[in-house]
N, C-alpha and C positions, 0 to 999 in steps of 0.2 A: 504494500500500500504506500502510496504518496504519501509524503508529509506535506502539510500546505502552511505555508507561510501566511495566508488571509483564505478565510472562509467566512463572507459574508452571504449571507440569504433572511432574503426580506428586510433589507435595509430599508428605515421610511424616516425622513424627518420632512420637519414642515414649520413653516416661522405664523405665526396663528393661522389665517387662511390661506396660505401658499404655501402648497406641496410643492420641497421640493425635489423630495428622493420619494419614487412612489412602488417600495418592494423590489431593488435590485438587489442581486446576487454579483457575486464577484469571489471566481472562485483561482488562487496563484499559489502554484505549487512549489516547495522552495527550491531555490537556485534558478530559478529563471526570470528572465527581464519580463517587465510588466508595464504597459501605457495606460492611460487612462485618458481617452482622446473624447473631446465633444467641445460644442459650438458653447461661446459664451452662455450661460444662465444655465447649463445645462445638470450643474451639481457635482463638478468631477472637486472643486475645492471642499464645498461639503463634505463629501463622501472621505477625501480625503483629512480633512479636521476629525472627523468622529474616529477614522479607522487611527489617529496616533491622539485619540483622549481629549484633545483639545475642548469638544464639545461634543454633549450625548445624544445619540438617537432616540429615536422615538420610540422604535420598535426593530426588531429583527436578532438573529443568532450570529452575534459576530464574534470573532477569534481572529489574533494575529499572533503569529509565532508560536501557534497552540495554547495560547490567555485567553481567556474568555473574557473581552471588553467590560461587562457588565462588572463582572464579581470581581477580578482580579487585575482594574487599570493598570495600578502600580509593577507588575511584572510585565506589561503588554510596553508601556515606556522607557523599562528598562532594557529591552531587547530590542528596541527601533533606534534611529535616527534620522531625526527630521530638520531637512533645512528649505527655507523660502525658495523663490526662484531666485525676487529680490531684496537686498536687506539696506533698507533707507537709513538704517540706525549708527553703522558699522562705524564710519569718522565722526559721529556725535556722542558716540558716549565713554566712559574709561572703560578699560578691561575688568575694574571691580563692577561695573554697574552692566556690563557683557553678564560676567557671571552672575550676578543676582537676578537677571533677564533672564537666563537657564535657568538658575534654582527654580524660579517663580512658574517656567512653561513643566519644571517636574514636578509643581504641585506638591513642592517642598513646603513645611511649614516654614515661620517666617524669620524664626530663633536658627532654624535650621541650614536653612538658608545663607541666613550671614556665616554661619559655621564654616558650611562648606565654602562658600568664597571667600573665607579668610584664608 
């Protein structure tokens, strides 16, 4: 059997009356390249925000790196790595304020936080 890297099915999110993920599956098996190609508004940035924690779905059985999004974010972020396309921030902020930028996208608490960026 395949091990998969993302097994999502019945993915659904919606911002109160605009659906905009309505029950996609997306199923990447590991070790292989994956696109996620669609026309502006189409939810590939959604789609991708909920599969690395960012923000939660609505509904559906998602797993990445074999985590179950729901119950266990915290191992599903510690086994990803996610970067922008673009990063507007990079010459405006210091290196300590980079990493308390990370702490904060790992959902670190905030004692924690300064910890680790010290």
């Amino acid at each position: 059997m395949t091990n998969l890297a993302i097994a999502a099915h019945g993915l659904h999110k919606s911002y109160g009356d605009k659906v905009v993920l309505d029950g996609i599956d997306i199923t990447v098996p590991e070790g292989t390249v994956f696109s996620l190609l669609g026309p502006n508004g189409a939810g590939k940035t959604t789609a991708v925000k909920i599969l690395s924690t960012l923000i939660g779905a609505d509904a559906g059985d998602l797993r990445v790196g074999g985590h179950d999004l729901a119950t266990d974010p915290q191992a599903v972020r510690a086994s990803i790595g996610v970067t922008g396309q673009f990063s507007a921030v990079d010459g405006l902020i210091t290196g300590e304020e980079n990493m308390l930028l990370m702490a904060d996208l790992h959902h670190l608490p905030k004692q924690e936080g300064r910890r680790v960026a010290a």
